[in-house]
N, C-alpha and C positions, 0 to 999 in steps of 0.2 A: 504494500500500500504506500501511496504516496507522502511523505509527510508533510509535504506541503499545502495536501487538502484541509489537515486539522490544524482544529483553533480551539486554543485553551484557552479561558477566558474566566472573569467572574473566582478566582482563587481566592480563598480566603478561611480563616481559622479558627475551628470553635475553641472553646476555654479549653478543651479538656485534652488539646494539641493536635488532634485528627485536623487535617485539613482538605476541604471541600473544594471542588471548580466545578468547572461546567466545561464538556468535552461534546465540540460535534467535532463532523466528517462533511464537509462544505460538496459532497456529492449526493446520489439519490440512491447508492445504493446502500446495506443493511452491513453489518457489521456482526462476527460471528461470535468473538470473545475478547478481551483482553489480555494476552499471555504475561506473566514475569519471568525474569532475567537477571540474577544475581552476581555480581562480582565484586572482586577488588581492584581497583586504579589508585596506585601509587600509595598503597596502604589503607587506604579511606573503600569504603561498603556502598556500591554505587546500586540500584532499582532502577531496571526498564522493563515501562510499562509498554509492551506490546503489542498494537492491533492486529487482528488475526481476520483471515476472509477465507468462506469455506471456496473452494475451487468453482464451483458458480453460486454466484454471490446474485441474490435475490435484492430486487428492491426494494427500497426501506419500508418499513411500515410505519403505520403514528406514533408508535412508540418504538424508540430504539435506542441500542446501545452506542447507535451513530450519535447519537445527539442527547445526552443523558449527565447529571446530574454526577459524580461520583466523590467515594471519600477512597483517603490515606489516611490507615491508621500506625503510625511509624512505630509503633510498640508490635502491634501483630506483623508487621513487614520483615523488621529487624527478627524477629522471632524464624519467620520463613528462611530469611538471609541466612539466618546461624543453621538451618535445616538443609540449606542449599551448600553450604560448607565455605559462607563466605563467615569468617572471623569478626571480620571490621565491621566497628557502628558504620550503620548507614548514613553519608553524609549527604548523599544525590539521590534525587528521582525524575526519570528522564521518561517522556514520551516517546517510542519509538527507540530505533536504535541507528547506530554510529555518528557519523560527523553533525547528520544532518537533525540528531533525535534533538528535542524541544524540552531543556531547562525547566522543570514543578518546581522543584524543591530545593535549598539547597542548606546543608546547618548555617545558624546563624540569620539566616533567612530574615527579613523582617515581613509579615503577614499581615494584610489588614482581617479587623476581627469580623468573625462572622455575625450577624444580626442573630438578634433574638428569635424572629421566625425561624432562621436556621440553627439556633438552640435547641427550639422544642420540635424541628420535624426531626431531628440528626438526634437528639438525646436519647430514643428509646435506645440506642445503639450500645449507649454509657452501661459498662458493666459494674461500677461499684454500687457499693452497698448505699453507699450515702448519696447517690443519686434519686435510688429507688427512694430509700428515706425518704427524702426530700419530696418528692412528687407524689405519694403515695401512702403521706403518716396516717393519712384517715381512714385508711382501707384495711382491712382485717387480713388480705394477702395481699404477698408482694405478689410480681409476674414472677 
């Protein structure tokens, strides 16, 4: 796929470090997965986030992964990474792959904060206890 069809856009980061964008594919057809790609460059734990198309690629439908909403959770990433047998914290996350893959992430990063709407659609997501708390003290079970 080409990488110069897609546009990352709209990045931005809830409290709780996950960070959210908005990913199309500026063409009409559909999109089959997102592959990851784990390595080391020059010591530092680099993420390529890879789009993948099945060998005939159907046109989009209304909803799609061409144009979609997605998160990075860099605690579950790093986690994959040390499963993938890369060592190093992750310092990159990159769309696509080689010269030409497209810069998400990078440590140090500075992010703007995600809004409140995207607090409460992205929170159910939050696995600690003190979220549920929070949301949930008046209920006699948690989820």
């Amino acid at each position: 796929m080409e990488l110069e069809n897609i546009q990352i856009t709209n990045v931005r980061q809830l409290s709780d470090g996950r960070i959210l964008y908005h990913f199309y594919i500026d063409d009409e057809l559909g999109l089959r997965t997102l592959g990851f790609d784990y390595v080391e460059v020059n010591g530092e734990g680099h993420m390529y986030c890879v789009p993948k198309r099945a060998l005939y690629t159907e046109k989009r439908e209304t909803t799609s992964l061409a144009d979609s909403e997605q998160e990075v959770d860099l605690e579950v990433c790093g986690a994959w990474a040390r499963a993938s047998g890369v060592d190093e914290e992750l310092t990159h996350i990159w769309i696509g792959q080689g010269e030409d893959a497209i810069l998400l992430w990078e440590k140090g990063m500075d992010l703007p904060a995600a809004s409140a709407a995207d607090e409460a659609q992205w929170g159910f997501r939050e696995a600690s206890a003190a979220y549920w708390k929070a949301h949930y003290s008046g209920t006699e079970t948690v989820p």
